[in-house]
C-alpha positions in Angstrom: -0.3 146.3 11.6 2.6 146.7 9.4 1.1 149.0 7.0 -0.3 151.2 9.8 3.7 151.4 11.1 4.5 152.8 7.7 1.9 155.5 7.6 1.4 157.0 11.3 -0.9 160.4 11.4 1.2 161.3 14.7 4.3 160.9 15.7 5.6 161.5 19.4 9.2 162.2 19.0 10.7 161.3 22.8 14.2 162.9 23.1 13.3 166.2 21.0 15.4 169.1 21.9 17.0 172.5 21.1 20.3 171.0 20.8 20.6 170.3 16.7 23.5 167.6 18.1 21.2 165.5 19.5 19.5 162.6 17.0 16.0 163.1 18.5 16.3 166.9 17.2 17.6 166.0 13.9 15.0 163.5 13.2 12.5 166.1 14.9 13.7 168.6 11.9 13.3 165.9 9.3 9.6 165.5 10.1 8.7 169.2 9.7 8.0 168.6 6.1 6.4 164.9 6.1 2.7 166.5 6.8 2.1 164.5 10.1 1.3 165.4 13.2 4.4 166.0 15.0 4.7 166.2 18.9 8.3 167.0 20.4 8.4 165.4 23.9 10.5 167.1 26.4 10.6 167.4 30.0 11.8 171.1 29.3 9.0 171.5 26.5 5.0 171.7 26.7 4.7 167.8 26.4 7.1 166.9 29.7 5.7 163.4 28.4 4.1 161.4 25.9 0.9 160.9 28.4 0.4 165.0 28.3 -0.2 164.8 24.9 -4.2 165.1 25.0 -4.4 163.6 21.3 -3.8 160.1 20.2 -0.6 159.1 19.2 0.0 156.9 16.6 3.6 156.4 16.9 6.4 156.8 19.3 10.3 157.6 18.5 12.8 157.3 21.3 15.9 159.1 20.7 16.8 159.2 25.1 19.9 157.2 27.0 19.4 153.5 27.4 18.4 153.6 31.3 15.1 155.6 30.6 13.9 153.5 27.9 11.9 150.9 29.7 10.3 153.7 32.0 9.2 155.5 29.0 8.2 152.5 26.7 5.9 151.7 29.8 4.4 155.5 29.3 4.0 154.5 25.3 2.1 151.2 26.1 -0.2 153.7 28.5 -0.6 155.9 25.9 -1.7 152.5 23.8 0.6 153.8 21.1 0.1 151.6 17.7 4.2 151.3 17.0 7.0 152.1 19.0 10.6 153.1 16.9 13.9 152.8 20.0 16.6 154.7 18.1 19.0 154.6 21.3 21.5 152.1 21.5 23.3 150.6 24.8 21.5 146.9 25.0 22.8 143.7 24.4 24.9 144.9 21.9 27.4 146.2 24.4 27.6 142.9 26.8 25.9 142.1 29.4 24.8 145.0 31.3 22.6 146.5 28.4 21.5 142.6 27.7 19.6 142.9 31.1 17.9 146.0 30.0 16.8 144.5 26.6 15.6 141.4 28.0 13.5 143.9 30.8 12.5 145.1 27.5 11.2 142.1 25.8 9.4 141.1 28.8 7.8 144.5 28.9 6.2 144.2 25.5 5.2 140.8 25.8 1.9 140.8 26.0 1.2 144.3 23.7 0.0 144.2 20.1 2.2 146.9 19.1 5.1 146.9 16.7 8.0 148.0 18.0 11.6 148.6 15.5 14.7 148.4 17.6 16.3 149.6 19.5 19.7 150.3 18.1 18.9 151.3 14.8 19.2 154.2 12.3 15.2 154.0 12.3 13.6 153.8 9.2 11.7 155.5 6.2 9.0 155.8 3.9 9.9 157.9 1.1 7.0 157.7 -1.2 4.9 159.3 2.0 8.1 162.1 2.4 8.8 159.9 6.2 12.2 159.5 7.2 12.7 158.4 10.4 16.4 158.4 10.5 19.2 160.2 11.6 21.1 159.6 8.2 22.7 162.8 6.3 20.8 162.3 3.3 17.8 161.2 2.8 16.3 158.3 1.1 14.7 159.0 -2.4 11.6 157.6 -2.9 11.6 154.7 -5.7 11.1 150.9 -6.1 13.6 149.7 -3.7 12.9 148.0 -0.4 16.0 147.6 2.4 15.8 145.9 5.1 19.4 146.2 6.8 21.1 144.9 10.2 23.8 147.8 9.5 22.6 151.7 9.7 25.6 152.6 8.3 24.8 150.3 4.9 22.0 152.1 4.6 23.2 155.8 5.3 25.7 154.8 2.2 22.7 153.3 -0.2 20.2 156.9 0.2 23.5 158.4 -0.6 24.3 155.9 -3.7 20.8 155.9 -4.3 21.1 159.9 -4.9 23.8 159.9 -6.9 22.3 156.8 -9.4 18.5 158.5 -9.6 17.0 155.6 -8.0 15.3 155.1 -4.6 13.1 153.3 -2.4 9.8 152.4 -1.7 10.6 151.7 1.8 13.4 151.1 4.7 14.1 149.7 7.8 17.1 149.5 10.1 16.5 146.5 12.2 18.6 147.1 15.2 18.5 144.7 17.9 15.0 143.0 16.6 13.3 143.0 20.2 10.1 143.0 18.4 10.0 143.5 14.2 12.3 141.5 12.7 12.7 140.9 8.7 10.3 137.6 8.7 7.2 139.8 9.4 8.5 142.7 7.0 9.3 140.0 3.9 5.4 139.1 3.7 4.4 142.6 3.7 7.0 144.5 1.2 6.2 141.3 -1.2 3.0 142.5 -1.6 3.7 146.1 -1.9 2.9 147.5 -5.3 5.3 150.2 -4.4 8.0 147.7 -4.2 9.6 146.1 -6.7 12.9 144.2 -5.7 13.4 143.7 -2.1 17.4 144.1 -0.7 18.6 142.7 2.8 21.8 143.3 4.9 22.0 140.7 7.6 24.9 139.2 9.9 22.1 136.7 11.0 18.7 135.4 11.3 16.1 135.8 13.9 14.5 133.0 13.2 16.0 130.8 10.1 13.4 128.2 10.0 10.4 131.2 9.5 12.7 133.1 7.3 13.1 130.1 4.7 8.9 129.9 5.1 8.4 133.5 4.4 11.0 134.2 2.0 10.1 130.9 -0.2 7.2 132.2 -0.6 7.5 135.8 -0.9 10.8 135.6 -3.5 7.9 133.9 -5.9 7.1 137.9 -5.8 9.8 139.9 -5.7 13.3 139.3 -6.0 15.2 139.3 -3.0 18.7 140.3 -2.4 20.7 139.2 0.3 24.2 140.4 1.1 25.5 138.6 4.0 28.2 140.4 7.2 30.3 137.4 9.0 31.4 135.0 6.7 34.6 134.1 8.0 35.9 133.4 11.6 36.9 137.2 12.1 33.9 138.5 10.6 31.5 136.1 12.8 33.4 138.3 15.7 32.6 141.6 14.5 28.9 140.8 13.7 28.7 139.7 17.7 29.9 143.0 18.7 28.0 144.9 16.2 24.2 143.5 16.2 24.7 141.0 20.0 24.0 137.8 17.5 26.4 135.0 16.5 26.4 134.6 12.5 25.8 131.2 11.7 27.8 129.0 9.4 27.7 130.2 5.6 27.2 126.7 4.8 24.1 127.2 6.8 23.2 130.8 5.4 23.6 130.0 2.1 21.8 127.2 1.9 19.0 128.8 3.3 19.3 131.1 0.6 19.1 128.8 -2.1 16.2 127.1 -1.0 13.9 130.5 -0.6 14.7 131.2 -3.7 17.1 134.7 -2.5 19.7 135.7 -4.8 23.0 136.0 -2.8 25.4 139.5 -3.0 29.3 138.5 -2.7 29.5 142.2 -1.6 28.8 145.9 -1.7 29.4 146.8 -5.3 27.6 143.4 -6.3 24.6 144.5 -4.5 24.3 148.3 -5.5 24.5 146.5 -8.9 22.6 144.1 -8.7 19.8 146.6 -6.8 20.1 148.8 -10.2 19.6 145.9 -12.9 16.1 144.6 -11.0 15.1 148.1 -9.9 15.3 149.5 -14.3 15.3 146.4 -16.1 12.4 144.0 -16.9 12.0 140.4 -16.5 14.1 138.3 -18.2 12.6 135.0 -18.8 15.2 133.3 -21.7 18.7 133.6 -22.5 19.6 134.7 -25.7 22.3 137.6 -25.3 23.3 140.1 -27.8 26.6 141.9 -27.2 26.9 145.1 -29.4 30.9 146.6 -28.8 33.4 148.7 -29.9 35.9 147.1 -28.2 37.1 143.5 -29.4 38.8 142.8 -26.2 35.9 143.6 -23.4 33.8 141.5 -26.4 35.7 138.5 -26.0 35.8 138.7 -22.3 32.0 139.1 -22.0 31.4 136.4 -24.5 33.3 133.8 -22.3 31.5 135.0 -19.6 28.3 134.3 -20.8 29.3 131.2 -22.5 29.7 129.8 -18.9 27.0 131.2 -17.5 24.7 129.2 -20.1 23.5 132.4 -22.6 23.1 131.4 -25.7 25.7 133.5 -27.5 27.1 134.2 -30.8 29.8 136.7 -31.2 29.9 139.8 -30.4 28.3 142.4 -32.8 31.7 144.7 -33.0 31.4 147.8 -34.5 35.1 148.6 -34.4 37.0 151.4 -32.5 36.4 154.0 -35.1 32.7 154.0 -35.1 30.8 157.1 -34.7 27.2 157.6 -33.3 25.7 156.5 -36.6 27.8 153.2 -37.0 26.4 152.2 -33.5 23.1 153.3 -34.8 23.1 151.4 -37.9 24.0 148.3 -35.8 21.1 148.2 -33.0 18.6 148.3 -35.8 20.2 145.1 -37.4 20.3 143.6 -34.1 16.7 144.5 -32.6 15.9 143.8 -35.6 16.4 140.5 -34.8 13.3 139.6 -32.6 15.1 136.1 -30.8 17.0 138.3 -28.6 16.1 138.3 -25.2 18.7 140.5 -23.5 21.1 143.6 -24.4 24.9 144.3 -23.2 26.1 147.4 -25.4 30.1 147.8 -24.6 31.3 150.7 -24.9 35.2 152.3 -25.0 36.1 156.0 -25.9 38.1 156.3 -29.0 39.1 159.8 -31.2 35.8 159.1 -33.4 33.2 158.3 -30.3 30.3 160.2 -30.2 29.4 158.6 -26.1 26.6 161.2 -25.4 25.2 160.8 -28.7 25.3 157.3 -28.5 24.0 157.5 -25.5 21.1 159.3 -26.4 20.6 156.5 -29.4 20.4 153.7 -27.1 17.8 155.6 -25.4 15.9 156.3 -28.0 15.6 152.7 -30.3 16.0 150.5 -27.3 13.6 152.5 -24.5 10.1 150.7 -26.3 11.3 147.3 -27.1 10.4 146.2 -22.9 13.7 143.8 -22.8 16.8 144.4 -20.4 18.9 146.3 -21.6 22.6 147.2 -19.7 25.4 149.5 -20.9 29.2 149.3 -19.9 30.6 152.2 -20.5 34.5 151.7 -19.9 35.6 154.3 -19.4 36.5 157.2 -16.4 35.4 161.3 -16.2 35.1 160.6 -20.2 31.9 159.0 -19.4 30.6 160.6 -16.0 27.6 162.7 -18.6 26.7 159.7 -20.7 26.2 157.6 -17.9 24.2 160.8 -16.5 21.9 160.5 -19.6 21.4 156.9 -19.1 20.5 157.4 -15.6 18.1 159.8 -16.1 16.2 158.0 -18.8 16.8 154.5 -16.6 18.8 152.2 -18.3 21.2 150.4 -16.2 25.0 150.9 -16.4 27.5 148.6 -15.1 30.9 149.6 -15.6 32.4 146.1 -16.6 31.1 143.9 -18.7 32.1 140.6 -17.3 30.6 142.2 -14.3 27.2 142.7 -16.0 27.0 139.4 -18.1 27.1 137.9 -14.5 24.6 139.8 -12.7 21.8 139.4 -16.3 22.6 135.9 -15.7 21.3 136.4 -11.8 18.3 138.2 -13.4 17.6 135.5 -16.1 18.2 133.1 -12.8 15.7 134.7 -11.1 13.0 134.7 -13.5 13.5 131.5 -14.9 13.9 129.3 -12.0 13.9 130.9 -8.2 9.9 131.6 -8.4 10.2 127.5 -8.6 11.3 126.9 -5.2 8.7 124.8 -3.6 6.9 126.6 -0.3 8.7 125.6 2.9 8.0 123.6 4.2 7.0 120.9 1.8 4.1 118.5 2.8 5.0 115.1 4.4 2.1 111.8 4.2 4.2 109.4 6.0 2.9 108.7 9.3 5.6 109.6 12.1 6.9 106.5 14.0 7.4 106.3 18.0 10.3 108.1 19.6 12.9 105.8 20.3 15.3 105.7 23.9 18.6 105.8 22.7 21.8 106.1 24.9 23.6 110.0 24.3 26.4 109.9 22.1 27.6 107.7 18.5 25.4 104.3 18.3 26.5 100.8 18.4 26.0 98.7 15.6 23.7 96.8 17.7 21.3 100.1 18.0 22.0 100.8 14.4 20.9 97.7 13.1 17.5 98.1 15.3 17.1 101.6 13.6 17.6 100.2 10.3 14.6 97.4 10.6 12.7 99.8 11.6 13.2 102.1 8.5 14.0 100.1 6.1 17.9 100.7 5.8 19.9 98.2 3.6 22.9 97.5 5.9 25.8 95.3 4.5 25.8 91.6 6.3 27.9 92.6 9.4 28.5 89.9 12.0 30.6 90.3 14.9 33.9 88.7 14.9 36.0 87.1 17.6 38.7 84.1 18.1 35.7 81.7 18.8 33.4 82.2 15.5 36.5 83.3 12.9 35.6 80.0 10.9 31.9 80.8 11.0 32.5 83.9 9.7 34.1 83.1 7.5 32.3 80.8 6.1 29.3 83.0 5.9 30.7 85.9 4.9 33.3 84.6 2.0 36.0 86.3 1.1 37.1 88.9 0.6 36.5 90.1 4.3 36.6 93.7 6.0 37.5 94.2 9.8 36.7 97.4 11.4 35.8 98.7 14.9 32.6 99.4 16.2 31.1 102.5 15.0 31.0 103.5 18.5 34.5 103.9 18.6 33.5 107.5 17.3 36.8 108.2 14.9 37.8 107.8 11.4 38.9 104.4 11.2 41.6 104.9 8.0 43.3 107.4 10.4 43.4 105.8 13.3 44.5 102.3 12.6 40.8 100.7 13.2 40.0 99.5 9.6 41.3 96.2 7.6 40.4 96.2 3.8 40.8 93.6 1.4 41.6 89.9 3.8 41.8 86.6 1.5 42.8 84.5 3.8 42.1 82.4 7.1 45.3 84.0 8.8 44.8 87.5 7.3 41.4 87.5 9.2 43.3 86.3 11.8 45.7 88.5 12.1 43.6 91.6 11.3 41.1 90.3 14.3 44.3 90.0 17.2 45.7 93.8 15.9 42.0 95.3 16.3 40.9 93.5 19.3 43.9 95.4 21.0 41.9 98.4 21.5 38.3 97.8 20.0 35.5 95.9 21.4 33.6 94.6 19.4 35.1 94.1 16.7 33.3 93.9 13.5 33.5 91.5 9.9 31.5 93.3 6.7 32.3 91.5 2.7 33.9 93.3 0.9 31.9 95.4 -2.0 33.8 94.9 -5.4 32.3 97.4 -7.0 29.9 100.4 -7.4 29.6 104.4 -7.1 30.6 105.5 -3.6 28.4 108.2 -1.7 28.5 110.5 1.3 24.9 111.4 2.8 24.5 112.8 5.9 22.2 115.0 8.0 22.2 117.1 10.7 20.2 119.0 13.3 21.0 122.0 14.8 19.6 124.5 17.5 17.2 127.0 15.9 17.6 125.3 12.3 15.5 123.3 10.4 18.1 120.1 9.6 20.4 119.8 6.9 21.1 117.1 4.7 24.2 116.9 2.3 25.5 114.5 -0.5 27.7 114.2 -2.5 30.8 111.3 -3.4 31.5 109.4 -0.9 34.9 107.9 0.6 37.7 108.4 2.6 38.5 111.5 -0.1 35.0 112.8 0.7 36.3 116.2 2.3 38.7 116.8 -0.7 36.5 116.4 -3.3 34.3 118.7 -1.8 31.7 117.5 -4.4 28.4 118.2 -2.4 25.3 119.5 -2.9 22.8 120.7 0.3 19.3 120.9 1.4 17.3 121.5 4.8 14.8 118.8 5.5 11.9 117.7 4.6 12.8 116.3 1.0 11.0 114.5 -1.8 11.5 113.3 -4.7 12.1 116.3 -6.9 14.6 117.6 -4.6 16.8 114.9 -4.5 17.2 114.6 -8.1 17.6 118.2 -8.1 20.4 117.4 -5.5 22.2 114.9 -7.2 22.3 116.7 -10.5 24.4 119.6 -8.5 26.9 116.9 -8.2 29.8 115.4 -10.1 28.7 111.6 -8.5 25.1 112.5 -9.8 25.9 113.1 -13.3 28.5 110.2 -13.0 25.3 108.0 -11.7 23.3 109.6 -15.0 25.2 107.7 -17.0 28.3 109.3 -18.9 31.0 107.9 -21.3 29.1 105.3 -22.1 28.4 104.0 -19.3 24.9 102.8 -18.1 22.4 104.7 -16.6 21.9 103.7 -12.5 18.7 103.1 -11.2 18.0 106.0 -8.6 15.1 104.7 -7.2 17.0 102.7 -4.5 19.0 105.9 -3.6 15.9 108.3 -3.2 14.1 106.1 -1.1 16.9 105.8 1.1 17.4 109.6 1.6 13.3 109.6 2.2 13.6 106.5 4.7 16.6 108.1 6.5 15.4 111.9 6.7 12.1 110.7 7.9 14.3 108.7 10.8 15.7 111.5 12.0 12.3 113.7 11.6 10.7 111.2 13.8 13.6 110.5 16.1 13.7 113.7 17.6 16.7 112.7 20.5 18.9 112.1 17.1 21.7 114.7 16.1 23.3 113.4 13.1 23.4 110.7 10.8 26.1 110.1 8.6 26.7 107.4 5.8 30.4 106.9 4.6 29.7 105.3 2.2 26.7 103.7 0.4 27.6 101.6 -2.1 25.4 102.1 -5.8 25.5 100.0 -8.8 23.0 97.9 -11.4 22.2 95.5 -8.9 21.4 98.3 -6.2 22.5 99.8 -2.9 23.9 98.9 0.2 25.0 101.3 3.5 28.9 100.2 4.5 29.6 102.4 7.5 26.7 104.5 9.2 26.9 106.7 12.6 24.2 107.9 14.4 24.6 110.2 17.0 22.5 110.8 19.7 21.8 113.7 22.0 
């Protein structure tokens, strides 16, 4: 189905006129040359409608106001058109009065097999077949670029940038409001497209995250894929609402999702035009050895550091000095390709009295084009450059102007090849039998329910008795000292802030005293030991509406949410995953063993996350779990504080 929607033989364009304003005329003219069959429908014109067209339509474009659309996509669906394109805006994306018509909309193609793009959207293209269905000013060039965008106007600036950087795209899609295709069902496809080789997305937010992390897990082990991301921040979330109708989701959320499938994330427009140029020219780059060839020491030095943290192997750079010519540059790529153990290329490049840049230019083309490794050029520089870079262009080799800039975005390439095609599929298989739902009472869990949970999963709770006037010398005497007093967890706050929390008692009367002070505003009251020592973690997990749930570690503490050292994951886990988790972490490497200290057993700690995320797999009435913290050392693990929550 989605090939056929790239490759129609007709093409009923609904909203045709003779006014060259109007965007059904102008992409009516854009069709003249694409070799289909082309049928302008018009109530003025010899089609008055789609259903006097005697021949078979294959697909339908509506370029018409809002309040006809339904009336005519009912005509399309009689016509049993195979794909429907809805160009015209005015649906949810303006409130609630065009939200009615799109959900009218949705309900009217419910039970259809046919693809429908939109509505709201710029349309979208396949250039390699000369079809561009979108009212853009230019027009995409055809090339090995896929772009699948939330934004029209993103992509009406990429043809342009395309243009202007002689590359181009194998295919394109504005998604609009995503009443029916919707970038889960286009990943799958463009994957497998010869045509394609790197996919790029624009998206402010997901149809559907938890088939997006399937598909794209799967389909990054393909092609690279390319995410830049609208609604980051607070004020950004607001324009994404009034731009596409959907709420952007956390980017804790987004980019973990990212991670996981194996995407490789844009930080912004000039990262992803960049980015798109390196995959779309350069081959795979599968280990890190760098060669950096300059005549500039400065730009040398900073793109050495550069890719000293981001783990190339390095040495220094190969300068050629400022007063090198074309020859002296040429002398030094055949010393350094000479050199078979390099894996990648960044040539620098500044414009001195004695540089030759064209002739250089047309060196580099010439001794690197056949060795098949990636090759980048920075040429830093302004209009002393603009025909150099022209010449590199032509002959596709990849130019990034600064070369910190492109030591990052070859490591993103080496990144790619070397480890995102490892992602496991998602979702990962699970052998443990699921247990019975449990009935638990909406909101945070006593430590009476917790302790129930806990049996049942195996969850290695610190002794924890409750404490009152009555039992103190029983409690004591069972517990030794030194004790801890808190409130139940229940109680629903932090306890440090809020008084509720007694660390540290050695005596009779500080137990005492502690107990009277609590029992003021907590019932029940409860008595824990005190752990002496061990590595303190966070670990929590939580579930929310539309989104497979997310676990997070990291150090744990009442400093948890300064240290901010935390590493993220949607459920399910296994083994490999939480080491891989942990060694994100500044508490995993800590727990690896480091100045000399020894190694800690992780067993304990995995099984736990694996006990606990199959809890709240099972439980499906539970909202969160959070552990604050577990206690590791030599001898083992035990949970001190846990909080369930349920809905």
């Amino acid at each position: 189905m989605i090939s056929q929607f790239f490759s129609p033989k007709s093409i009923a364009v609904i909203g045709a006129s003779e006014d060259p304003k109007k965007i059904g005329s102008q992409i009516f003219a854009k069709l003249q040359s694409s070799g289909k069959k082309i049928y302008p429908i018009n109530p003025k014109f010899k089609y008055s409608s789609i259903l006097a067209v005697p021949d078979n339509i294959d697909q339908a474009i509506i370029a018409i106001p809002s309040v006809y659309v339904n009336q005519v996509v009912g005509e399309c669906l009689k016509k049993k058109v195979n794909s429907i394109v809805i160009i015209t805006a005015g649906f949810s994306e303006i409130g609630p009065e065009g939200a009615v018509l799109e959900t009218k909309l949705k309900t009217q193609l419910k039970n259809y097999p046919v693809v429908v793009l939109g509505p709201n959207c710029l349309g979208y293209a396949n250039p390699l077949e000369k079809l561009d269905i979108t009212f853009a000013k230019a027009s995409p060039p055809p090339g090995n670029i896929a772009l699948i965008t939330q934004s029209g106007a993103i992509g009406s600036f990429l043809f342009d940038w395309a243009q202007a950087e002689k590359l181009g795209f194998s295919k394109f899609v504005s998604l609009g409001n995503r009443v029916g295709l919707n970038e889960n069902q286009l990943l799958p496809f463009l994957a497998e497209d010869p045509k394609t080789k790197v996919i790029a997305l624009y998206l402010e937010s997901f149809a559907d995250p938890i088939d997006f992390l399937k598909v794209a897990s799967r389909a990054s082990k393909l092609k690279p894929i390319i995410v830049l991301f609208g609604g980051q921040t607070a004020s950004g979330k607001k324009a994404a609402a009034s731009h596409t109708a959907a709420l952007s989701p956390d980017f804790t959320l987004v980019k973990t999702l990212l991670d996981q499938a194996g995407c490789l994330e844009a930080n912004s427009l000039q990262e992803l035009t960049d980015l798109l140029e390196l995959f779309s020219l350069e081959p795979p780059l599968i280990d890190n050895d760098l060669a950096i060839i300059t005549n500039a020491g400065g730009p040398g030095i900073l793109a050495t550091d550069t890719a000293s943290q981001h783990h190339f192997k390095v040495d220094k750079p190969f300068d050629v000095y400022g007063d090198a010519n074309a020859q002296t540059f040429a002398d030094a790529f055949k010393q350094v390709i000479k050199d078979k153990i390099k894996d990648a290329f960044l040539i620098i490049i500044t414009v001195q009295t004695s540089t030759e840049i064209e002739a250089t230019c047309q060196i580099i083309i010439n001794q690197f084009k056949s060795i098949k490794k990636p090759i980048v050029v920075s040429l830093l520089a302004g209009n002393l450059t603009q025909k150099a870079e022209a010449l590199l262009q032509a002959n596709k080799i990849a130019t990034i102007k600064f070369p910190q800039s492109a030591v990052k975005y070859l490591a993103k390439l080496y990144h790619y090849w070397r480890f995102n095609r490892q992602v496991p599929n998602y979702p990962i298989r699970l052998l443990t039998k699921p247990k019975k739902p449990l009935i638990l009472i909406p909101g945070i869990q006593s430590w009476q329910t917790v302790s129930k949970i806990a049996r049942l999963y195996h969850l290695p709770l610190v002794l924890t008795k409750t404490i009152n006037l009555t039992n103190l010398s029983s409690v004591i005497k069972a517990l030794g000292f030194p004790l801890v007093l808190k409130s139940d967890p229940s109680a629903g706050f932090h306890r440090t802030d809020n008084k509720a929390l007694f660390l540290n008692l050695k005596s009779f009367s500080a137990v005492k005293k502690a107990y009277r002070q609590l029992s003021l505003n907590f019932s029940p009251v409860l008595a824990q030991p005190q752990i002496q020592s061990g590595h303190e973690l966070f670990l929590g997990w939580q579930r929310r509406p539309n989104w497979p749930i997310l676990f997070t570690l990291g150090s744990g503490g009442i400093y948890t949410e300064i240290y901010q050292d935390i590493a993220r994951s949607f459920l399910p886990l296994n083994r490999k995953i939480i080491l891989n988790l942990l060694n994100q972490t500044k508490i995993g490497q800590i727990l690896n063993g480091v100045r000399g200290q020894a190694k800690i057993n992780l067993r304990p700690l995995i099984n736990l996350i694996l006990n606990i995320s199959q809890c709240i797999l099972d439980q499906q009435s539970i909202e969160a779990i959070d552990i604050n913290p577990v206690i590791i050392n030599a001898s083992g693990l035990v949970i001190i504080d846990i909080k369930i929550i349920s809905r």
